[in-house]
Biopython code that builds the backbone (N, CA, C, O; Angstrom):
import numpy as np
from Bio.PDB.StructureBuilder import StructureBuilder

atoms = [
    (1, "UNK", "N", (99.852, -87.897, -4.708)),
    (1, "UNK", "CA", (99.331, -86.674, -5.286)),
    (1, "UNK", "C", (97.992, -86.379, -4.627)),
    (1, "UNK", "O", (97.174, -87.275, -4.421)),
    (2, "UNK", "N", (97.789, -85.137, -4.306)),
    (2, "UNK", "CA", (96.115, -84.773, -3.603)),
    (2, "UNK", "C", (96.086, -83.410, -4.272)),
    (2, "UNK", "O", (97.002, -83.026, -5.000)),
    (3, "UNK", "N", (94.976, -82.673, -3.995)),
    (3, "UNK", "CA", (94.053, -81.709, -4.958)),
    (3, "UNK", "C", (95.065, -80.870, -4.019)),
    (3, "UNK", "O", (95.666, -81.275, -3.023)),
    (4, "UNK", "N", (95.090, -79.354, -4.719)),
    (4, "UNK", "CA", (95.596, -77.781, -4.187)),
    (4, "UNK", "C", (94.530, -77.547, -3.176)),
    (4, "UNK", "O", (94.730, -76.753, -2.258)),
    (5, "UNK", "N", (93.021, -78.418, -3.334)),
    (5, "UNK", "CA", (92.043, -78.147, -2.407)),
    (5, "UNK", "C", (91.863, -77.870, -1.674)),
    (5, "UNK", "O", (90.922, -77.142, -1.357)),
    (6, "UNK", "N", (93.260, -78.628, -0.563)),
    (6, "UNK", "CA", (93.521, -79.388, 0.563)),
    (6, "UNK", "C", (94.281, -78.042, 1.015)),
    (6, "UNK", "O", (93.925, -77.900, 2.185)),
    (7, "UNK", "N", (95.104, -77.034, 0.702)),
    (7, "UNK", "CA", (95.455, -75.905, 1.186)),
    (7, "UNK", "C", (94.670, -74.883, 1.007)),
    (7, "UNK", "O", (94.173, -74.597, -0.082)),
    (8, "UNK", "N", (94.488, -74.226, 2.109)),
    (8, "UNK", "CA", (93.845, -73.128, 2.537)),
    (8, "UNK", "C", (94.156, -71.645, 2.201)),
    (8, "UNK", "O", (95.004, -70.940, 2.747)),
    (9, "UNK", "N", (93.339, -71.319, 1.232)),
    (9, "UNK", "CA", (93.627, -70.058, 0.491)),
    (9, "UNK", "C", (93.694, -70.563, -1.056)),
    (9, "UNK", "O", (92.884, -69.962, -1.761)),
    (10, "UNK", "N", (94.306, -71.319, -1.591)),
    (10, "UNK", "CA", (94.674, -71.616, -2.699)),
    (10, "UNK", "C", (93.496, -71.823, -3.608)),
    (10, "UNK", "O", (92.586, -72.653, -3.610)),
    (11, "UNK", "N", (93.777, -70.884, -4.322)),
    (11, "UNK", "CA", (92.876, -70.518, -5.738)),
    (11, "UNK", "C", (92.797, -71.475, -7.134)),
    (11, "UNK", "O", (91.730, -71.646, -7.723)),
    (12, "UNK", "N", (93.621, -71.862, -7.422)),
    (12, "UNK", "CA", (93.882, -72.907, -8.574)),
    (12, "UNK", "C", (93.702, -73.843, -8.247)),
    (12, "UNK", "O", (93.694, -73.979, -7.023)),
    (13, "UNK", "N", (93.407, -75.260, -9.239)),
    (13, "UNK", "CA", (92.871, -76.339, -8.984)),
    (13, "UNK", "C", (94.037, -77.132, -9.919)),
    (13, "UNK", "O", (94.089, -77.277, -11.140)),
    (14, "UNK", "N", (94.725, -77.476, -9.114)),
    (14, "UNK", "CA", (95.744, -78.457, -9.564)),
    (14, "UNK", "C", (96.445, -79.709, -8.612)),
    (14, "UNK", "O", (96.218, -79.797, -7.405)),
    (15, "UNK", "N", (97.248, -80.568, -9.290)),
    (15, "UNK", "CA", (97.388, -81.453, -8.554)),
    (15, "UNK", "C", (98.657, -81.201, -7.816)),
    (15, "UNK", "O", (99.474, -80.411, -8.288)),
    (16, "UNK", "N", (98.897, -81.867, -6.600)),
    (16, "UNK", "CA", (100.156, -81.726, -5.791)),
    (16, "UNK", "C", (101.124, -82.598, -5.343)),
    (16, "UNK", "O", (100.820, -83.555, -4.631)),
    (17, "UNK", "N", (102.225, -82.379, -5.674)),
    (17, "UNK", "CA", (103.096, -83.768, -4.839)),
    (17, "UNK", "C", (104.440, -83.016, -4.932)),
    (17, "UNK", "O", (104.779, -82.155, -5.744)),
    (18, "UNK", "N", (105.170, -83.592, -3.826)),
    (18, "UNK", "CA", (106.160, -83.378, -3.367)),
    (18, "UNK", "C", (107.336, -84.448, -4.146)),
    (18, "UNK", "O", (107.562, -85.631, -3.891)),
    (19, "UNK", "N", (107.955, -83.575, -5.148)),
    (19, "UNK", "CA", (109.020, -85.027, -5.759)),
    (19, "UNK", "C", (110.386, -84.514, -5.798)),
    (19, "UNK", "O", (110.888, -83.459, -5.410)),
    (20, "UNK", "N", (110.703, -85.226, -6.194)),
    (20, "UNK", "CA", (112.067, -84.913, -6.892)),
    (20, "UNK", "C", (112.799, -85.560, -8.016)),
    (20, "UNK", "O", (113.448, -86.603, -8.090)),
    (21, "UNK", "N", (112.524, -84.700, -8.799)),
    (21, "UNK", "CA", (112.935, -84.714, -10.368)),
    (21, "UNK", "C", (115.061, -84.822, -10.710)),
    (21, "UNK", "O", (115.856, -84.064, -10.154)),
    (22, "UNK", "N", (115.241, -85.320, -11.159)),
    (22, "UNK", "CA", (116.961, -85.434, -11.710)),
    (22, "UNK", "C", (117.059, -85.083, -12.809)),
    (22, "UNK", "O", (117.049, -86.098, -13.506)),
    (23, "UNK", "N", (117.171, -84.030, -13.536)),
    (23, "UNK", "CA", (116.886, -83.765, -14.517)),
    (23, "UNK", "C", (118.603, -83.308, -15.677)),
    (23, "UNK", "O", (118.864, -82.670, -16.697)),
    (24, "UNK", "N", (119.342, -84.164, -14.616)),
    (24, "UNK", "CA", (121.155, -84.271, -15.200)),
    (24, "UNK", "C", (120.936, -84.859, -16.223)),
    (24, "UNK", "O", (119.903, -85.474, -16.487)),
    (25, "UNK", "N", (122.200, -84.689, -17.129)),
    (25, "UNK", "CA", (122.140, -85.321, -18.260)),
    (25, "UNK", "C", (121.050, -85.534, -19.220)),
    (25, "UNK", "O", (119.851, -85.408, -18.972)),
    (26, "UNK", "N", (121.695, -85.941, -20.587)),
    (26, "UNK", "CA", (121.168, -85.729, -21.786)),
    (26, "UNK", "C", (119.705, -87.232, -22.072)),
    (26, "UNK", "O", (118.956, -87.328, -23.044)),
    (27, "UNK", "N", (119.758, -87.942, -21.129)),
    (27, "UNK", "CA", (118.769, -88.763, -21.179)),
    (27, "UNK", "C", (118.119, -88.439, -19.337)),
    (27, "UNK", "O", (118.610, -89.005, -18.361)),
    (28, "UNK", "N", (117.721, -88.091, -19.312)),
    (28, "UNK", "CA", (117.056, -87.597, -17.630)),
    (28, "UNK", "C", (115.250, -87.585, -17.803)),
    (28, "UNK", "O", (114.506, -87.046, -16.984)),
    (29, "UNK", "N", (114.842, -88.221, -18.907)),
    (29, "UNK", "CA", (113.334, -88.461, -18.682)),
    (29, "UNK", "C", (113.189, -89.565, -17.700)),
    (29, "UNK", "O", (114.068, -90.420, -17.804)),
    (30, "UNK", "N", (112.398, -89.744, -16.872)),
    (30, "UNK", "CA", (112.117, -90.185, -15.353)),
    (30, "UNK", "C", (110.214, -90.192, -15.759)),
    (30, "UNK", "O", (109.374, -89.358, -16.097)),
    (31, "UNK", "N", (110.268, -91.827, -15.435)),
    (31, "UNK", "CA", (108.579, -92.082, -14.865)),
    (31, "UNK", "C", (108.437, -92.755, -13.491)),
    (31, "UNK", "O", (109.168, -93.559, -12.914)),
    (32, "UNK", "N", (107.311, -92.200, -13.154)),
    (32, "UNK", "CA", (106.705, -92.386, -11.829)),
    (32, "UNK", "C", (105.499, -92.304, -11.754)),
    (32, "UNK", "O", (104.794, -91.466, -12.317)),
    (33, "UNK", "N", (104.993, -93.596, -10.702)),
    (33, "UNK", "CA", (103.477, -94.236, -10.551)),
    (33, "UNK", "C", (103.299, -93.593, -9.279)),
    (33, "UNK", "O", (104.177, -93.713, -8.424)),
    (34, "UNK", "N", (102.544, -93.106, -9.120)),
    (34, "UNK", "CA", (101.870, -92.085, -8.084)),
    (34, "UNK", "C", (100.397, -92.444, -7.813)),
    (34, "UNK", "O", (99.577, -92.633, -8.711)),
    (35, "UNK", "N", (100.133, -92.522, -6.494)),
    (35, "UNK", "CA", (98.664, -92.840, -5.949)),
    (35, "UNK", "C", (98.123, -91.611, -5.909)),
    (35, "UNK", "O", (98.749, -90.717, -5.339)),
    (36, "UNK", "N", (96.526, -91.278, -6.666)),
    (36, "UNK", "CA", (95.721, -90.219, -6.519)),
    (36, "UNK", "C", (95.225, -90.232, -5.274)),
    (36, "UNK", "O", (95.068, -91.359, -4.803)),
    (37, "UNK", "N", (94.747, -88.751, -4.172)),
    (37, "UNK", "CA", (94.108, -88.749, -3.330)),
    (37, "UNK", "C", (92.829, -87.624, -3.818)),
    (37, "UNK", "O", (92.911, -86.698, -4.625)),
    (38, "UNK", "N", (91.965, -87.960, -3.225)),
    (38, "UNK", "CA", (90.754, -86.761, -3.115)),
    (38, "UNK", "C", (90.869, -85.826, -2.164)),
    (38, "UNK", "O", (91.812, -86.015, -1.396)),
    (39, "UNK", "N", (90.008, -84.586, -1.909)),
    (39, "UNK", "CA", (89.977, -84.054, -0.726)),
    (39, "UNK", "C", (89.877, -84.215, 0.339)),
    (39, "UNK", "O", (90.274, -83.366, 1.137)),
    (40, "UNK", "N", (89.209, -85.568, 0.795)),
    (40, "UNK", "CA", (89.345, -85.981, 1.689)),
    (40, "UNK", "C", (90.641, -87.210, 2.330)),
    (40, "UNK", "O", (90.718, -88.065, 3.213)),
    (41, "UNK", "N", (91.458, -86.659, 1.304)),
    (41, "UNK", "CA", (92.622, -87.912, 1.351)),
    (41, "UNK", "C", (91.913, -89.445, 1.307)),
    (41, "UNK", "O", (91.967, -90.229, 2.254)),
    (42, "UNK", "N", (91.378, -89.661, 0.288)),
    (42, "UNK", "CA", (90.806, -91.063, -0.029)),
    (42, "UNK", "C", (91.925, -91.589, -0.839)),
    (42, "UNK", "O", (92.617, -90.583, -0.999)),
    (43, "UNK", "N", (92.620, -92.739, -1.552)),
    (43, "UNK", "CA", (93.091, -93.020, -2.419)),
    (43, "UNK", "C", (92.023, -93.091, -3.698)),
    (43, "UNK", "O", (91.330, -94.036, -3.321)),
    (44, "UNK", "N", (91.623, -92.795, -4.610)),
    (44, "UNK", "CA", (90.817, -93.208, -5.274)),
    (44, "UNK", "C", (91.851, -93.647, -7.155)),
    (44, "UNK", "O", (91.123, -93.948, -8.101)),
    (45, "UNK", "N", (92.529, -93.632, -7.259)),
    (45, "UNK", "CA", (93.263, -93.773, -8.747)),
    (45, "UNK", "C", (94.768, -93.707, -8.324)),
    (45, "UNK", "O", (95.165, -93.331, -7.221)),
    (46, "UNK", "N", (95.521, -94.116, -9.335)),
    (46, "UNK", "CA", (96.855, -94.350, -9.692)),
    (46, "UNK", "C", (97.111, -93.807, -10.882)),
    (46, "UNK", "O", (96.419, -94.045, -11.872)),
    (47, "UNK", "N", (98.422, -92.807, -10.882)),
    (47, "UNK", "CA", (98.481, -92.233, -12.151)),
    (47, "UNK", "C", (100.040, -91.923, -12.270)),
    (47, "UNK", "O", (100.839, -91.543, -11.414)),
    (48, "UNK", "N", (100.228, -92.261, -13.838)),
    (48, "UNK", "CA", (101.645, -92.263, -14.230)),
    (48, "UNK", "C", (102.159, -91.125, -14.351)),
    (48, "UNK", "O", (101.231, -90.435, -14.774)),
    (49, "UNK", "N", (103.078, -90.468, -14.246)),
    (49, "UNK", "CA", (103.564, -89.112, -14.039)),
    (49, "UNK", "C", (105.181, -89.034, -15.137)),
    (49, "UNK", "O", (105.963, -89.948, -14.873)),
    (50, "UNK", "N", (105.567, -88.230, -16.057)),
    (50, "UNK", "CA", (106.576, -88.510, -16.196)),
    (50, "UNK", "C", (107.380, -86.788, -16.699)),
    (50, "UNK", "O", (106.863, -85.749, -17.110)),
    (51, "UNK", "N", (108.811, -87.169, -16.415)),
    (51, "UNK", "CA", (109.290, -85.544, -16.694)),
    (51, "UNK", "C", (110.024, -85.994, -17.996)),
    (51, "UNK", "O", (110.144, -87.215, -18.100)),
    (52, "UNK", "N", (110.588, -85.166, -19.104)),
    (52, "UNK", "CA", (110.591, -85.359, -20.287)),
    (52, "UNK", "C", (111.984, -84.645, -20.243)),
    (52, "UNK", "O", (111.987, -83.729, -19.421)),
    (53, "UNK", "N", (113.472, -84.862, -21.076)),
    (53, "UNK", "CA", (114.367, -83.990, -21.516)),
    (53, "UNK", "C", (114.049, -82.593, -21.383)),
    (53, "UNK", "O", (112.891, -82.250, -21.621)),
    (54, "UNK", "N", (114.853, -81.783, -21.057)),
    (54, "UNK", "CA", (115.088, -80.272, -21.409)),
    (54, "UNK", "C", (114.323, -79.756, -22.453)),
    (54, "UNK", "O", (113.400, -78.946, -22.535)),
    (55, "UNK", "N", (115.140, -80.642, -23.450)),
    (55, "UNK", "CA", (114.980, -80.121, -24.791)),
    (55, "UNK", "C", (113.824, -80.528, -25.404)),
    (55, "UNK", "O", (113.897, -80.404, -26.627)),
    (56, "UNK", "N", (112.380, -81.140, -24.851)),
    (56, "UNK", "CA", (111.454, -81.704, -25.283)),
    (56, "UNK", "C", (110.447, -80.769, -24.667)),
    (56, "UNK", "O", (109.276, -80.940, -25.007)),
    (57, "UNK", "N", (110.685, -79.941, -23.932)),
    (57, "UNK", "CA", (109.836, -79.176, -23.015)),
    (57, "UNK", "C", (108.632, -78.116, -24.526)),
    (57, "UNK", "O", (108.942, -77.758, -25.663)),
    (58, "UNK", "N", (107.565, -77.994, -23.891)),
    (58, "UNK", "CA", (106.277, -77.786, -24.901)),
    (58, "UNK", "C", (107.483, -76.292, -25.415)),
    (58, "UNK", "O", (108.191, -76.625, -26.366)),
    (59, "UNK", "N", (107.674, -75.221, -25.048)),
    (59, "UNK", "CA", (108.338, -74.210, -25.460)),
    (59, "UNK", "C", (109.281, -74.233, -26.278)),
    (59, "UNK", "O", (109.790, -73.198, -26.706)),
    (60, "UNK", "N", (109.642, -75.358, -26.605)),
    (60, "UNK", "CA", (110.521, -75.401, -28.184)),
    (60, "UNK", "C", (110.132, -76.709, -28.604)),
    (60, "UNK", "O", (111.067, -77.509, -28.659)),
    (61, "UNK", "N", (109.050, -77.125, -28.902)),
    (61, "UNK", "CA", (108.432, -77.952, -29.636)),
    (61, "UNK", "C", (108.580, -76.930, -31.311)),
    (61, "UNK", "O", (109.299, -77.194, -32.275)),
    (62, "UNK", "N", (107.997, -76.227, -31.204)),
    (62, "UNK", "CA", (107.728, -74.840, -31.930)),
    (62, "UNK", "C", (109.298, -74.916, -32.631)),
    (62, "UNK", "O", (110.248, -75.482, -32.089)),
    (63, "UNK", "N", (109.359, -74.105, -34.173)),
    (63, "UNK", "CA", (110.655, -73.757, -34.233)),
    (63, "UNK", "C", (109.919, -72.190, -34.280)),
    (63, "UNK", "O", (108.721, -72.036, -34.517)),
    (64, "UNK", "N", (110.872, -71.078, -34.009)),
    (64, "UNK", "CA", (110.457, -69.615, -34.068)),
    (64, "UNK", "C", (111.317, -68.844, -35.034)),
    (64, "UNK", "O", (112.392, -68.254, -34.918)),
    (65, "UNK", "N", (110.277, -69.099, -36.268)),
    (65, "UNK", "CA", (110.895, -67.898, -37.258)),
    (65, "UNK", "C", (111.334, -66.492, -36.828)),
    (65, "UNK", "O", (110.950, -65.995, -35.769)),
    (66, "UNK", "N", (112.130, -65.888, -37.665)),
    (66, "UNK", "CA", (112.642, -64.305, -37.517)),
    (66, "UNK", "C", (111.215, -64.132, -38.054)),
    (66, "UNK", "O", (110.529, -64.744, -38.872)),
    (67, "UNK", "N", (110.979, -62.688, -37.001)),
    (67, "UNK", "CA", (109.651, -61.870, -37.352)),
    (67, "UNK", "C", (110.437, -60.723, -38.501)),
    (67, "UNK", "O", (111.402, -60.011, -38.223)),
    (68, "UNK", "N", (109.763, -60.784, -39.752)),
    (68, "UNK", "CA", (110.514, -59.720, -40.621)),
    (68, "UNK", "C", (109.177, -58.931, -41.516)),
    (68, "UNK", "O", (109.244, -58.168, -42.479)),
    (69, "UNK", "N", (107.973, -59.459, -40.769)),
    (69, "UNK", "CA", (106.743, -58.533, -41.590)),
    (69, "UNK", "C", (106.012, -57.785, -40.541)),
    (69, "UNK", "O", (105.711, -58.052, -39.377)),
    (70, "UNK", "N", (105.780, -56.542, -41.479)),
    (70, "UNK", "CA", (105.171, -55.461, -39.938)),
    (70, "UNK", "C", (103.516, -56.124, -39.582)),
    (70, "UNK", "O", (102.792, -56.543, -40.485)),
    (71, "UNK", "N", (103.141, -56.120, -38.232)),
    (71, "UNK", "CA", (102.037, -56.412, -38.146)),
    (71, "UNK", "C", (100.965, -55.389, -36.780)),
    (71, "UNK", "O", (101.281, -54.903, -35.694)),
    (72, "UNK", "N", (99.974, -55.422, -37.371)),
    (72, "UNK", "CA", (99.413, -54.141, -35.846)),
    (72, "UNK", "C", (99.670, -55.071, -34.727)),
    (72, "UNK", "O", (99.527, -56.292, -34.666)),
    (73, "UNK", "N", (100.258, -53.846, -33.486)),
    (73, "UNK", "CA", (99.796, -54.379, -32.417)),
    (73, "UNK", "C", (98.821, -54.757, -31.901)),
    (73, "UNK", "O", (97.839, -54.020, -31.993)),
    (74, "UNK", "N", (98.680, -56.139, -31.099)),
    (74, "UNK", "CA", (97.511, -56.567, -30.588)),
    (74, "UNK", "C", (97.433, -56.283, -28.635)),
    (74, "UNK", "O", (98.311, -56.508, -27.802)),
    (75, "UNK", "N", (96.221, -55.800, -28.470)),
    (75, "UNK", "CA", (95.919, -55.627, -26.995)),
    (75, "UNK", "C", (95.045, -56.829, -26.895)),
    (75, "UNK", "O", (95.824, -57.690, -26.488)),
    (76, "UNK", "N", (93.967, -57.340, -27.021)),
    (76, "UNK", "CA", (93.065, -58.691, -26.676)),
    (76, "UNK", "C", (92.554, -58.799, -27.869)),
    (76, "UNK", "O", (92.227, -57.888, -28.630)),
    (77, "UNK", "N", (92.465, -60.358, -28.079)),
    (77, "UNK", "CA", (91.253, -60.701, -29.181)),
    (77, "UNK", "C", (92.121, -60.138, -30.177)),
    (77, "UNK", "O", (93.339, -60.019, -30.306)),
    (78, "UNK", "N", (90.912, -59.776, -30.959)),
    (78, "UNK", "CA", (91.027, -58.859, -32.517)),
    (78, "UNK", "C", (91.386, -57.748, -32.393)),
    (78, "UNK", "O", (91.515, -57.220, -33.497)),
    (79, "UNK", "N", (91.812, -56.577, -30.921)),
    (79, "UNK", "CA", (91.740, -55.654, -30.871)),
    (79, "UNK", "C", (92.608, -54.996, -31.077)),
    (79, "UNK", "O", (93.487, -55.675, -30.546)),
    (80, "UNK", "N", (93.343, -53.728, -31.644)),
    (80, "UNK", "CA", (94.460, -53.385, -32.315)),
    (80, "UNK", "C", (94.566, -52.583, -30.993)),
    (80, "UNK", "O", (93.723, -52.072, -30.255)),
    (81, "UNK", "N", (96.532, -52.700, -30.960)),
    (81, "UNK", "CA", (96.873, -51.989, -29.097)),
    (81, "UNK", "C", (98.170, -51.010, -29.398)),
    (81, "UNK", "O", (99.284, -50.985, -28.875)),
    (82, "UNK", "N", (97.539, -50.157, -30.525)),
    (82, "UNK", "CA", (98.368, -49.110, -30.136)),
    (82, "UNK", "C", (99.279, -48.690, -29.170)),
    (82, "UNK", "O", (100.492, -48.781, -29.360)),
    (83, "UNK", "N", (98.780, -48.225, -28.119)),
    (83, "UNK", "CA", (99.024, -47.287, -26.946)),
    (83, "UNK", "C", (99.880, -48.493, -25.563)),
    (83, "UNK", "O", (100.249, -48.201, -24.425)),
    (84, "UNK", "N", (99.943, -49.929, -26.356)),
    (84, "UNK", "CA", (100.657, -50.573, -25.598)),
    (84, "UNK", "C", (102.144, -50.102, -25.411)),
    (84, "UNK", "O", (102.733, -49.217, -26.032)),
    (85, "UNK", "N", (102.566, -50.841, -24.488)),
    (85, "UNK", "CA", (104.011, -49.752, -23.740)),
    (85, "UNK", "C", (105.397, -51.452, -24.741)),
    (85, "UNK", "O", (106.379, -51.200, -25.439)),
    (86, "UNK", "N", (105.112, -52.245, -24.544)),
    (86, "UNK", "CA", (105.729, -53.413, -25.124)),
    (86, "UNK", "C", (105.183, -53.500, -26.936)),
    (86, "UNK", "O", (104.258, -54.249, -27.249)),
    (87, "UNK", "N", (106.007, -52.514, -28.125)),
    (87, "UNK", "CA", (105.180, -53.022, -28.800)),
    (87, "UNK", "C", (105.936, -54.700, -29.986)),
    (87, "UNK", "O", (106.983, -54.678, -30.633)),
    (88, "UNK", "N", (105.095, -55.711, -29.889)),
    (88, "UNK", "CA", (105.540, -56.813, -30.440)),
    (88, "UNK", "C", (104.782, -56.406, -32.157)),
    (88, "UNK", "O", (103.560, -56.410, -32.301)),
    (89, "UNK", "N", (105.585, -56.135, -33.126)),
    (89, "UNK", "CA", (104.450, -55.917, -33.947)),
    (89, "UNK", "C", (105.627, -56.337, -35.487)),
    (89, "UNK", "O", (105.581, -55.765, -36.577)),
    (90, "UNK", "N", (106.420, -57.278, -35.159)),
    (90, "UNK", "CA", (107.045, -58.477, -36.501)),
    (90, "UNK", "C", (106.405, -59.486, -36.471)),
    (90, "UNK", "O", (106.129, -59.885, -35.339)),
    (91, "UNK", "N", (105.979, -60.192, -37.478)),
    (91, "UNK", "CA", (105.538, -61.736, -37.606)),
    (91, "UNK", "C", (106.477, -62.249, -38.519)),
    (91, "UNK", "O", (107.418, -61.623, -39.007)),
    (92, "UNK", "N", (106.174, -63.409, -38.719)),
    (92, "UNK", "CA", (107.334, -64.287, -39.289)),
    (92, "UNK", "C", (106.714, -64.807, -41.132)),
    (92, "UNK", "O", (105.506, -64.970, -41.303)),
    (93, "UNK", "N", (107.424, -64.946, -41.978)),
    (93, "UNK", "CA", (106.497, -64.536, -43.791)),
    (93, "UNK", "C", (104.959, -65.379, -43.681)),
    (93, "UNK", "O", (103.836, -64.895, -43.829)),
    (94, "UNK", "N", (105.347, -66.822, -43.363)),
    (94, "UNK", "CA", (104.154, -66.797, -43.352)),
    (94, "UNK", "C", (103.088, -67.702, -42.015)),
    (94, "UNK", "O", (102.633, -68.823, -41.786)),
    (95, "UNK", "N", (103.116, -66.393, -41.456)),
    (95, "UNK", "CA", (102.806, -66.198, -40.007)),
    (95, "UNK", "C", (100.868, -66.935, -39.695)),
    (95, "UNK", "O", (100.004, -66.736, -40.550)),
    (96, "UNK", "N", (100.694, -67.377, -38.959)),
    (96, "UNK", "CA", (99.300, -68.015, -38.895)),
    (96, "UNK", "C", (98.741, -68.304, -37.544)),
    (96, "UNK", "O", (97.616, -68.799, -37.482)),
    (97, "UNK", "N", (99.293, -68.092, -36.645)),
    (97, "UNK", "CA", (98.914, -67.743, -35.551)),
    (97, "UNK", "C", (100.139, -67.611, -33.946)),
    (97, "UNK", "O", (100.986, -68.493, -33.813)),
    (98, "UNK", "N", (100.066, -66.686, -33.106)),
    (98, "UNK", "CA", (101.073, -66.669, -32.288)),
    (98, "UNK", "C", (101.287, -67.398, -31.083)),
    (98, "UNK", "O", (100.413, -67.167, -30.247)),
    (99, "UNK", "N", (102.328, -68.350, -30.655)),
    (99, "UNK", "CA", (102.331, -68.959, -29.493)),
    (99, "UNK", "C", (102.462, -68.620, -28.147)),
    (99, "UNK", "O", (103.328, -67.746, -28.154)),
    (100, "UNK", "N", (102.132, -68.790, -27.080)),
    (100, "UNK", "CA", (102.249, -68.297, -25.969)),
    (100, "UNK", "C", (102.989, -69.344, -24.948)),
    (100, "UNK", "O", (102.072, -69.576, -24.160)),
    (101, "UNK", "N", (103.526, -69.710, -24.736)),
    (101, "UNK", "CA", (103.955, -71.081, -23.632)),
    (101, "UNK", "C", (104.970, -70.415, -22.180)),
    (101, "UNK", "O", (106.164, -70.256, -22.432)),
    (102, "UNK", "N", (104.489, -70.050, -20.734)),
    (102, "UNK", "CA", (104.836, -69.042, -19.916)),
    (102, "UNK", "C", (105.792, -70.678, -19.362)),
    (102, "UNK", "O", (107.022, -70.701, -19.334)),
    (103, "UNK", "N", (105.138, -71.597, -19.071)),
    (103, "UNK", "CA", (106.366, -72.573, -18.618)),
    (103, "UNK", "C", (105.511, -73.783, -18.512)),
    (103, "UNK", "O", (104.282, -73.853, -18.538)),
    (104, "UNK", "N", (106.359, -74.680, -18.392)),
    (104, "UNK", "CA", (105.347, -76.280, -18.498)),
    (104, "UNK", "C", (105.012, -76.934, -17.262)),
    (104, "UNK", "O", (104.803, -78.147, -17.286)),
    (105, "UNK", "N", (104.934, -76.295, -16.189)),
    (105, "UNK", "CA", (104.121, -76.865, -15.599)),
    (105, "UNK", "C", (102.327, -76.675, -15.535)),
    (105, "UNK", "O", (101.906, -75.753, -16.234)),
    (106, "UNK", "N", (101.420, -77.371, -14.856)),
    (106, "UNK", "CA", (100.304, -77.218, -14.679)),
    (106, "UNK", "C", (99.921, -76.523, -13.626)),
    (106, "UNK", "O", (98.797, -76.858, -13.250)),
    (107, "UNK", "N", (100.490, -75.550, -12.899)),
    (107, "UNK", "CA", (99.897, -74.478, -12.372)),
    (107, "UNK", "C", (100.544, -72.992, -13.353)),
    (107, "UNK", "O", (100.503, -71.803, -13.037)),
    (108, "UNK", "N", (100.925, -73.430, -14.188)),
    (108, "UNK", "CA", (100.936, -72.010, -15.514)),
    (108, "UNK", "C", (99.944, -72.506, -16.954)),
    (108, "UNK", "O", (99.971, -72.013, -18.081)),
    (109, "UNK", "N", (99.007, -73.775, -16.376)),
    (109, "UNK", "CA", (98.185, -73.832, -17.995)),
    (109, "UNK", "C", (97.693, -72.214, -18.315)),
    (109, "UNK", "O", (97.856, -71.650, -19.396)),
    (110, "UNK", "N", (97.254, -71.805, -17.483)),
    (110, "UNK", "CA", (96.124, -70.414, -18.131)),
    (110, "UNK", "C", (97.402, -69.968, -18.661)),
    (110, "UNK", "O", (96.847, -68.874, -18.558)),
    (111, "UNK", "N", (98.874, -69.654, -19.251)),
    (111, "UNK", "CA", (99.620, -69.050, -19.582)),
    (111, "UNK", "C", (100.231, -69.997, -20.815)),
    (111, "UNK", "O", (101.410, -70.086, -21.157)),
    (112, "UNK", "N", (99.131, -70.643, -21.348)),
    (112, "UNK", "CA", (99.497, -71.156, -22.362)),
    (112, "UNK", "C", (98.485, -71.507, -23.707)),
    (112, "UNK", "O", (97.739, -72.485, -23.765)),
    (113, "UNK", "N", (98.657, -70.409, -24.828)),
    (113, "UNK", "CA", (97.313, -70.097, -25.865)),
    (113, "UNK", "C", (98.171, -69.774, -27.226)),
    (113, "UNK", "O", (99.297, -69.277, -27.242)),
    (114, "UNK", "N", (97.360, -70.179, -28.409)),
    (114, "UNK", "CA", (97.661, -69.842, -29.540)),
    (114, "UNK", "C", (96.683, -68.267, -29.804)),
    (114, "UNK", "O", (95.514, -68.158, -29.436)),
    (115, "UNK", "N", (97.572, -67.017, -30.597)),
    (115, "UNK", "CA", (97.009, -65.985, -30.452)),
    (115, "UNK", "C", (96.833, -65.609, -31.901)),
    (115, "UNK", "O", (97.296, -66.279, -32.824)),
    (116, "UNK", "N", (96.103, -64.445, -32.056)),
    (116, "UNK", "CA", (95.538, -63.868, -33.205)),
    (116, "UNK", "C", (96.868, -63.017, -33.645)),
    (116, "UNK", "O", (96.915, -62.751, -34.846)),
    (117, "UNK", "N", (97.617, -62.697, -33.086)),
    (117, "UNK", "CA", (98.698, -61.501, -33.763)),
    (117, "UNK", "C", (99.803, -62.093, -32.599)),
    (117, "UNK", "O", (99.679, -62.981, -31.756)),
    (118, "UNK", "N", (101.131, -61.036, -33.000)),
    (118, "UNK", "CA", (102.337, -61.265, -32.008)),
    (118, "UNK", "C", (102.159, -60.498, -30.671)),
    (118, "UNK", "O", (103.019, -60.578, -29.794)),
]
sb = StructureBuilder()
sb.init_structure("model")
sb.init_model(0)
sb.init_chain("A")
sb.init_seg("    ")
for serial, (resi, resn, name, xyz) in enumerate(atoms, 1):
    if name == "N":
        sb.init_residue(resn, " ", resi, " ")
    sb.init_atom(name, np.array(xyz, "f"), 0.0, 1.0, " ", f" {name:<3s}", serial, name[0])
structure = sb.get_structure()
């Protein structure tokens, strides 16, 4: 594994490695010991890596109630988004904050937040 550092242009700061995952069948969690590199390709750490079932993935950790109560649309924050073109505006009875999970890897963390409305 070495930093995104190490490619030229690349904006995000995440880690990199070239693997290959088997992700057949109903038991397909897979661990792997992986040597850390720095930017300068140093070895400096060893780190355990592991891929998890399908069905364990952070995006249905969650169970997702039917949304059946009206709620304002939200544009950012606290801000009510009318004039949005997508409007999400059911919550679920008793609703307490909204999940966001875009996919589980770590170059989609920023796409993953608990929200103020749906």
């Amino acid at each position: 594994m070495f930093s995104s550092k190490n490619f030229s242009g690349c904006i995000g700061q995440f880690p990199v490695g070239f693997l290959v995952w088997n992700l057949r069948g109903k038991n397909a969690a897979q661990n792997i010991s992986l040597d850390m590199y720095n930017e300068r390709l140093e070895k400096f750490a060893e780190k355990i890596f592991f891929a998890s079932r399908r069905e364990e993935s952070l995006n249905k950790w969650v169970e997702r109630p039917p949304g059946i109560k009206k709620f304002p649309p939200m544009s950012v924050g606290l801000n009510v988004g009318y004039k949005n073109k997508v409007r999400c505006d059911l919550i679920a009875e008793d609703f307490l904050a909204g999940f966001m999970c875009k996919s589980n890897d770590l170059y989609q963390q920023n796409w993953t937040a608990l929200l103020s409305g749906p």
